[in-house]
C-alpha positions as CSV (number, residue, x, y, z in Angstrom):
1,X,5.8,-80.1,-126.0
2,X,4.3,-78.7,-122.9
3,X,5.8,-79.6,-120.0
4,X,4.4,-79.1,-116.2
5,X,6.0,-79.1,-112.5
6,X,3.4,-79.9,-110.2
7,X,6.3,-78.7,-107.7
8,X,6.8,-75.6,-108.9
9,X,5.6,-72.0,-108.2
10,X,3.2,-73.7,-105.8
11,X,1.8,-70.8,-103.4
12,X,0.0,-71.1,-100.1
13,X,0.5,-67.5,-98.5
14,X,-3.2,-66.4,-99.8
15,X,-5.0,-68.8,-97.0
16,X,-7.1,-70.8,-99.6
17,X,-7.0,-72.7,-102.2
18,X,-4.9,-72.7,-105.5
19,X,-6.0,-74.2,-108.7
20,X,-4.1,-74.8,-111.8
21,X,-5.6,-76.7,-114.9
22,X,-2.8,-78.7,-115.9
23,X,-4.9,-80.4,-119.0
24,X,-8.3,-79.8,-120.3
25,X,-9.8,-82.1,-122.8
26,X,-13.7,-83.0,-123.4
27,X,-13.1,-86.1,-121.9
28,X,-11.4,-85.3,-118.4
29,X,-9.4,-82.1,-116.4
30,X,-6.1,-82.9,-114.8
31,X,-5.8,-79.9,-112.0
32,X,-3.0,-79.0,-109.4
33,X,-4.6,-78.2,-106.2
34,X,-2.5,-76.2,-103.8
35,X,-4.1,-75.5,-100.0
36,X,-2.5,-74.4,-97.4
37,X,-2.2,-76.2,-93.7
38,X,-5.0,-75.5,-91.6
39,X,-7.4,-74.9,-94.3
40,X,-11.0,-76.6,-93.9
41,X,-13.0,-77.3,-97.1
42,X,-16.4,-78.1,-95.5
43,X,-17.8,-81.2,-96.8
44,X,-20.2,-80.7,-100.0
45,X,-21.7,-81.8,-103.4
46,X,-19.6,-81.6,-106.3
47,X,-21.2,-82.5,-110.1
48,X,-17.8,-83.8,-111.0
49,X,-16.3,-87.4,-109.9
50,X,-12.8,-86.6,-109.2
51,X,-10.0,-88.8,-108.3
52,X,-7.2,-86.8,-106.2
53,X,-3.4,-88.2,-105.9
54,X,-1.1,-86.4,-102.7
55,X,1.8,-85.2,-104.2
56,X,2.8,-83.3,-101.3
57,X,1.6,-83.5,-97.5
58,X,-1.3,-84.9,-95.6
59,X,-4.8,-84.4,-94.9
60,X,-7.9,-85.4,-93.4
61,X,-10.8,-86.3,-96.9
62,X,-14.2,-87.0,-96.4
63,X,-15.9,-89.0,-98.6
64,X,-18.9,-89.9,-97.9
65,X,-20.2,-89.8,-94.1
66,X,-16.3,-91.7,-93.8
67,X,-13.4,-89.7,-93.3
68,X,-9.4,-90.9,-93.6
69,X,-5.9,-89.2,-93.5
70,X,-3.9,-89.1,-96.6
71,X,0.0,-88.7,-96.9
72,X,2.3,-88.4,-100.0
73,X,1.7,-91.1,-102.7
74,X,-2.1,-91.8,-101.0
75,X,-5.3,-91.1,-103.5
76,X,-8.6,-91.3,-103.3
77,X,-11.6,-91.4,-106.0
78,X,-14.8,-89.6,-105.3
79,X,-18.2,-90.0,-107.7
80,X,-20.1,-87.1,-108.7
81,X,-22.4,-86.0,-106.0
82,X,-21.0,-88.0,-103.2
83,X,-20.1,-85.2,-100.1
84,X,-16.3,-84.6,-100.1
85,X,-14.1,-82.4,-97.9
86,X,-10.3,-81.9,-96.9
87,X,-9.1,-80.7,-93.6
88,X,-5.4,-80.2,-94.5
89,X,-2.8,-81.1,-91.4
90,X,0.2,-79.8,-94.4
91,X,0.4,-77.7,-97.0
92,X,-0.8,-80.2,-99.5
93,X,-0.5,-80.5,-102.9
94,X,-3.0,-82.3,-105.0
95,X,-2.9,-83.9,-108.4
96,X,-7.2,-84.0,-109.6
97,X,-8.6,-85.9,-112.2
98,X,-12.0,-84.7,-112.7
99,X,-14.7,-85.3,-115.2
100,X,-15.8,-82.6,-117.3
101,X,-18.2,-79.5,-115.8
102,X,-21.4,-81.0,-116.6
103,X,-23.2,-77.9,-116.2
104,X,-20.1,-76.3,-119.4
């Protein structure tokens, strides 16, 4: 049985973004996201819908032309193509369900 920490070994010192792949099927990806506060993902295209759960901290998402701050326990779901981007006010850390790569 595998077993996974999303709380564990998370690092933030390298100034971007930290992705693990928690679970990769041909159906969906779970991923933990780690990014450190202050970090800006500019809003852009993704070919993946992806639904995101806070584990850990707060941010500012877009989704959309919309933005909204979300805390611990907050999610958000995001279709494939739709502009998304996180402005993180924390260190956050992010649970992502994703579909597959299309382009894989």
């Amino acid at each position: 049985m595998n077993v996974f920490s999303f709380l564990s070994e998370t690092e933030f010192s390298t100034g971007k973004h930290e992705m693990n792949n928690v679970i990769s099927s041909p159906n969906f990806n779970v991923v933990r996201v780690c990014l450190p506060k202050g970090l800006d993902v500019a809003p852009h295209t993704e070919p993946n819908a992806t639904f995101f759960l806070v584990i850990e901290g707060s941010g500012i998402f877009t989704k959309g032309n919309e933005t909204t701050e979300l805390h611990k326990n907050n999610s958000i779901f995001i279709k494939a193509g739709e502009i998304r981007g996180i402005k993180c006010l924390e260190n956050l850390v992010l649970l992502g369900v994703r579909d597959p790569d299309p382009k894989i």
